[in-house]
N, C-alpha and C positions, 0 to 999 in steps of 0.2 A: 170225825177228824180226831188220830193221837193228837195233843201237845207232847212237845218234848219237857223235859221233869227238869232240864237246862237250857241254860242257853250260852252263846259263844261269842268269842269277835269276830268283829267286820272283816277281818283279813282273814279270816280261816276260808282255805280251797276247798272248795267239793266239786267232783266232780261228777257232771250232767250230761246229758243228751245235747245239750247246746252249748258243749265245751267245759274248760276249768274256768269256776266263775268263784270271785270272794264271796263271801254271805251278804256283805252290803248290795250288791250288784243282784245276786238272787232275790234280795227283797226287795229290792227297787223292781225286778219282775214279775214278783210278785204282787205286787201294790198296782202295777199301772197294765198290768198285761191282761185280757180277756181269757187266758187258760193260763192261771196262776202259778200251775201244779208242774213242775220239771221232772225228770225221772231221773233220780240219783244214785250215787254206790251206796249200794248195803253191803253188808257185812259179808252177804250169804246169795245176797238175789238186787236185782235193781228197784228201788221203791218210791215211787209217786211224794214229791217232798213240797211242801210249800216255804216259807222262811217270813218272818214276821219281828220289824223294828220295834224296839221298847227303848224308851227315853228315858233316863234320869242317872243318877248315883250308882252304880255299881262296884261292888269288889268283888273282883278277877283274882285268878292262879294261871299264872303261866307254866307247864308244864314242860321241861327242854330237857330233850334224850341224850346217852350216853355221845350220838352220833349228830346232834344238832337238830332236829326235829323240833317242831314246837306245836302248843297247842296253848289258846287262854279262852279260857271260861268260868262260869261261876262256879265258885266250892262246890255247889252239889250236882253239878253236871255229873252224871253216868259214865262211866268210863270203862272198858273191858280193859283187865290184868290177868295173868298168869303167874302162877303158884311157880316160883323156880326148884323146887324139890319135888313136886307132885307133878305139874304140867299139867293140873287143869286151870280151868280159867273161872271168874269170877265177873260181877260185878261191882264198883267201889264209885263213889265219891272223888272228883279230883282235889277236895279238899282234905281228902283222908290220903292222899297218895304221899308217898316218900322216898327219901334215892335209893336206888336198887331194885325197886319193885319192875317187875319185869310187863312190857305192852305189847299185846302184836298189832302190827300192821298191816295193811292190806296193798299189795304190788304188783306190779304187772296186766292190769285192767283198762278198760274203755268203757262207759257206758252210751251205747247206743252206736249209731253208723255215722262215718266223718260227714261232714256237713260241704254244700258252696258255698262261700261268705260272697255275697256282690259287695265290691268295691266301688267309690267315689266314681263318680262322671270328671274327665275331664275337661277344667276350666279352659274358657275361647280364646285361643289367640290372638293375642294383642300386640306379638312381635314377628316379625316376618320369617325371622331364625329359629321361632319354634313350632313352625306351623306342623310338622310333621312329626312332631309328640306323639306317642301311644301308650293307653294304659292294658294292664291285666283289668279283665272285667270280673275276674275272681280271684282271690286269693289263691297262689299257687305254692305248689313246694318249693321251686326255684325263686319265687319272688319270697319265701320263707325264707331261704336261705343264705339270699342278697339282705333281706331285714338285720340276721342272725351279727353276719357282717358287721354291717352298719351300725349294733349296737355293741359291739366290742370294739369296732376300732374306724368309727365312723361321724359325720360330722355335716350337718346343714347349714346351708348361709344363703346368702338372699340371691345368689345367683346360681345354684344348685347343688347337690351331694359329693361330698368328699370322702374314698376311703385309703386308707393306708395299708399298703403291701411291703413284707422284709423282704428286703433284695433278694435275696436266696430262693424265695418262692414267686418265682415264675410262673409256674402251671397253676396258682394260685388266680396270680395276676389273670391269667389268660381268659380264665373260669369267670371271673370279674367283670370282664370287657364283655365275653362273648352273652352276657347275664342280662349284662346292660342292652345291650343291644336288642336281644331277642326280644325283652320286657318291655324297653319303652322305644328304642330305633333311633336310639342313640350312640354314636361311637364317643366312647371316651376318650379324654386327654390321656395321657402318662407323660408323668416329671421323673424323672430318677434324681433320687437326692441322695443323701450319705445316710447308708442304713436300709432305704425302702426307698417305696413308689408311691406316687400319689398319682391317684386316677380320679379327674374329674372330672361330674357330669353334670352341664352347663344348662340349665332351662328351668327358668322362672315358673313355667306351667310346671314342671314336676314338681319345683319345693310345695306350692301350693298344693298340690296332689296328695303330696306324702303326707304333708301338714294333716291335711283333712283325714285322712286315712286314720291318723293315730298315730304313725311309726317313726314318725322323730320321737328322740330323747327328750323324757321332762326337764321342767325348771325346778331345780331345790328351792326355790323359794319367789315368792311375788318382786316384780322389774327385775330378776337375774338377768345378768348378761355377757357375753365371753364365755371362756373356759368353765367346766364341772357342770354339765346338763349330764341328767342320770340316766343309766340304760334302762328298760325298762321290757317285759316281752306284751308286747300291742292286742288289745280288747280282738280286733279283729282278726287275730292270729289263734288266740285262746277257744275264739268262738268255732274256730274251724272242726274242732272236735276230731281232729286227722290223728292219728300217731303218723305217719309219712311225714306233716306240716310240720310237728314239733319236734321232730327228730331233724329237719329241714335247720330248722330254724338255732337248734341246737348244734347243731353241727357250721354252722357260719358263726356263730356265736364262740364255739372253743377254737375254730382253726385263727379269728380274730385276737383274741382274748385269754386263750388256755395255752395250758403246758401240758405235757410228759413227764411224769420224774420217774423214774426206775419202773420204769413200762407202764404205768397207771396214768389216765388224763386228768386233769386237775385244773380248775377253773376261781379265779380272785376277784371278787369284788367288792367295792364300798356300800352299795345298796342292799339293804336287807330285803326288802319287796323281794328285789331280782334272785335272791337266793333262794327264798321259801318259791318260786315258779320255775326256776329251777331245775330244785330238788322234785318240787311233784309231777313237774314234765318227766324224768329221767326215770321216775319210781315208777310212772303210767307204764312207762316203757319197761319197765322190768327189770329199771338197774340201780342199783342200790347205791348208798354215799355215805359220805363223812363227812362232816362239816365242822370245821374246825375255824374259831374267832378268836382274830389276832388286834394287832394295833399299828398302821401307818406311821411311818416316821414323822407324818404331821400329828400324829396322836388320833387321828380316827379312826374308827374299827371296820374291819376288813374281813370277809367273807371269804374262807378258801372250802369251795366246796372238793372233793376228791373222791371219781368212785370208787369204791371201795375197799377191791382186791383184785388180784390178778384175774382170778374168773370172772367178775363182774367187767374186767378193762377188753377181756378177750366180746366178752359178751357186748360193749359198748361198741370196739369196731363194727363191729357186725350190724348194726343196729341205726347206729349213727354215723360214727365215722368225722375224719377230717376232710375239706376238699383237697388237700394239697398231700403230697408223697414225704414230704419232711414230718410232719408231726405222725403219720398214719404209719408210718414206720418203726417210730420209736415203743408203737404200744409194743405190748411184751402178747406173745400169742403162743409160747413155749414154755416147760419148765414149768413147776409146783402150782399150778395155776389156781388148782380146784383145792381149795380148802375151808374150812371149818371156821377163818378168820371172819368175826363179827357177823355171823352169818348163820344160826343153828337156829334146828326145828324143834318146837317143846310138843310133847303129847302128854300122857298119863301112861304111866307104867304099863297098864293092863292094854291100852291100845300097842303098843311097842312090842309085849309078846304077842299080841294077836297079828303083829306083821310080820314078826320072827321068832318064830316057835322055836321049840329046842329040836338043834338038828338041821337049823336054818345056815348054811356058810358064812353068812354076815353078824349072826346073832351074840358072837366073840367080840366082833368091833363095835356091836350098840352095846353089850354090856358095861365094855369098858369107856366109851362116849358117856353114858348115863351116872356112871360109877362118878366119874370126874368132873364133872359138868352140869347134870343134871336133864339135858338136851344134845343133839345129836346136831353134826356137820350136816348141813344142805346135801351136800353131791353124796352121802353115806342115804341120807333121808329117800335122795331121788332113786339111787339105784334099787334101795328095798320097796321102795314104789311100783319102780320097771318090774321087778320079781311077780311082784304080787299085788295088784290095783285091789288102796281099799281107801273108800271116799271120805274117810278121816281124815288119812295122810294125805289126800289132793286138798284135802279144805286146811288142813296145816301147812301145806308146801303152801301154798294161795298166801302167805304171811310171811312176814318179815319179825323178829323179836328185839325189842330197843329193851335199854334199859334207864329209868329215870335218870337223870343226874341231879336234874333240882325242882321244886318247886314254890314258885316266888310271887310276893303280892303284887297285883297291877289295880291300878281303875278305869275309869273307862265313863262315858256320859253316855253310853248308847249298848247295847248286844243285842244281838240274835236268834231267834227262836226258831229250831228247827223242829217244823210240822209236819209228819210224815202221813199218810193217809193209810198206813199199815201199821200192824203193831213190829216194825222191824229195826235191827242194831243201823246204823248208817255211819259212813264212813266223811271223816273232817277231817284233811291233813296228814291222811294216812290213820291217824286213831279210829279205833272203833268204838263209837259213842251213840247210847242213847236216853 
């Protein structure tokens, strides 16, 4: 058995064969589970990981990229960087890291095959009016994306689920009813009121259902009650390990909750949790963001995640999408799309002529990419790829490059030890750490 030479927080994602799980939650599987060992994202390859709680005083570096990204662990946790004049890469200390210093990332991955998750039984009736309840006996995409819904713009109460629809979105609405129905064999109310619709669906057996599920909204705090329960995306949802599910689930979530602004979809939140799952739902998927924190007019801070660029927004329909023809329309799928914005490939010099020798048609536009920059535009990167496959440049395209913005003291009464059973880099939160 490696030890890892660091350790991390409870909230850092990794992603597993049995889904995107926090490190807390991995060690609680590890501690109570008879096959301890999950198989995780490496760097390079997928590797057999165990995770292991330490109790006491710690100081943390929280690590936050140019584009909102985060990572905390302790000073000498391992961390991979790249040289932004050279483009080779290194290993460093996150206690030695500083703004500017440039990290790749790893995107567009799954490890392992989507999973069934069995859902709750449900509870017996006890009302005459709900004898004809039914649940999904597994988590599905469409019941993903009634979830999705439901936590952007959605609401539980002691006589069943409420979700909110903008007038204007009809085929919306429709999606909604015809959802509910299929799932549980229930027709929903519709109220039209000034603005939207409200669609309710009436049965005691369901809230208990849902309860038990997970998929209501948390409580910020112990005897909350009323208004401001937090979204949150549901243990059983995570564990499905689907891209289809979280892309389900994502896409009820933005047609809810997001916007459009100059063809890009763009999504606000209060809850940090909900931001960093996210961002790593969308990264799995292959689409890259910005995350940008603000302050609410009540003075609370505010989550605007946004992907990235026009190619990323094109990339996003395709992928995920809105349910409804009002926001799926406004993406931009035309026009300057593919560009070079927060989005470039680092190599080393000598790999870079080795993919465009002299004489190469492209070999003008990397020069002057490299010249400027030091790194080269993604869709520049990809097409000398297309020319000429060489598994350098597949294991570079494989990454994403952030750039530090800061790195700041945390504490912490608990971390994480990632145990791998190989001597291999592993992947937390998108960083490659080992």
């Amino acid at each position: 058995m490696i030890v890892s030479r660091g350790a991390l927080a409870g909230a850092t994602l990794v992603s597993t064969e049995i889904g995107l799980l926090h490190l807390h939650q991995l060690a609680a599987i590890s501690a109570v589970s008879g096959h301890p060992e999950v198989c995780a994202q490496g760097a390079s390859r997928n590797v057999p990981l165990r995770c292991l709680r330490t109790v006491g005083s710690h100081d943390l570096r929280r690590v936050v990229t140019d584009s909102g990204f985060c990572l905390t662990g302790r000073a000498h946790q391992q961390i991979a960087v790249v040289d932004a004049v050279s483009g080779t890469r290194r290993w460093t200390r996150i206690g030695d890291l500083a703004p500017g210093v440039v990290v790749p990332m790893r995107f567009g991955e799954f490890v392992g095959a989507p999973r069934q998750v069995p859902m709750p039984v449900l509870g017996q009736a006890y009302y005459t009016g709900d004898w004809a309840v039914r649940v999904p006996e597994t988590f599905t995409t469409e019941l993903a994306e009634l979830v999705g819904y439901f936590m952007g713009d959605g609401s539980l109460h002691s006589k069943g689920l409420r979700f909110c629809v903008a007038a204007e979105d009809t085929d919306v609405l429709r999606l909604i009813e015809s959802s509910v129905f299929r799932l549980f064999g229930i027709t929903p109310k519709v109220r039209s009121l000034p603005g939207y619709h409200e669609v309710s669906v009436h049965s005691t057996r369901l809230v208990a259902w849902w309860s038990a599920a997970g998929l209501g909204k948390k409580s910020p705090r112990a005897g909350h009650s009323g208004k401001g329960w937090t979204p949150h995306v549901p243990a059983v949802l995570r564990e499905t390990n689907s891209p289809a599910v979280y892309a389900a689930f994502l896409r009820g979530l933005f047609e809810a909750d997001g916007t459009v602004n100059e063809g890009v979809p763009s999504l606000s939140t209060s809850s940090a949790p909900l931001a960093a799952s996210v961002r790593s739902m969308l990264t799995g998927l292959g689409l890259l963001t910005t995350t940008r924190e603000t302050t609410s007019g009540l003075g609370g801070r505010v989550f605007q995640i946004r992907v990235r660029n026009l190619d990323y927004a094109m990339r996003y329909r395709s992928a995920v999408g809105f349910m409804g023809r009002r926001k799926s329309e406004k993406v931009r799928t035309d026009g300057p799309a593919r560009s070079g914005r927060r989005d470039r490939i680092f190599l080393p010099r000598q790999r870079w002529n080795d993919v465009a020798p002299r004489g190469h048609p492209r070999r003008a536009a990397l020069l002057q990419s490299l010249r400027k920059h030091g790194s080269v535009p993604r869709q520049l990167a990809e097409s000398l790829g297309n020319g000429c496959p060489d598994p350098r440049l597949e294991r570079a395209l494989g990454d994403f490059y952030e750039t530090v913005r800061a790195v700041v003291h945390e504490s912490a009464d608990a971390v994480y030890h990632l145990c791998p059973s190989v001597d291999s880099p592993l992947t937390a939160s998108g960083f490659v750490v080992r």
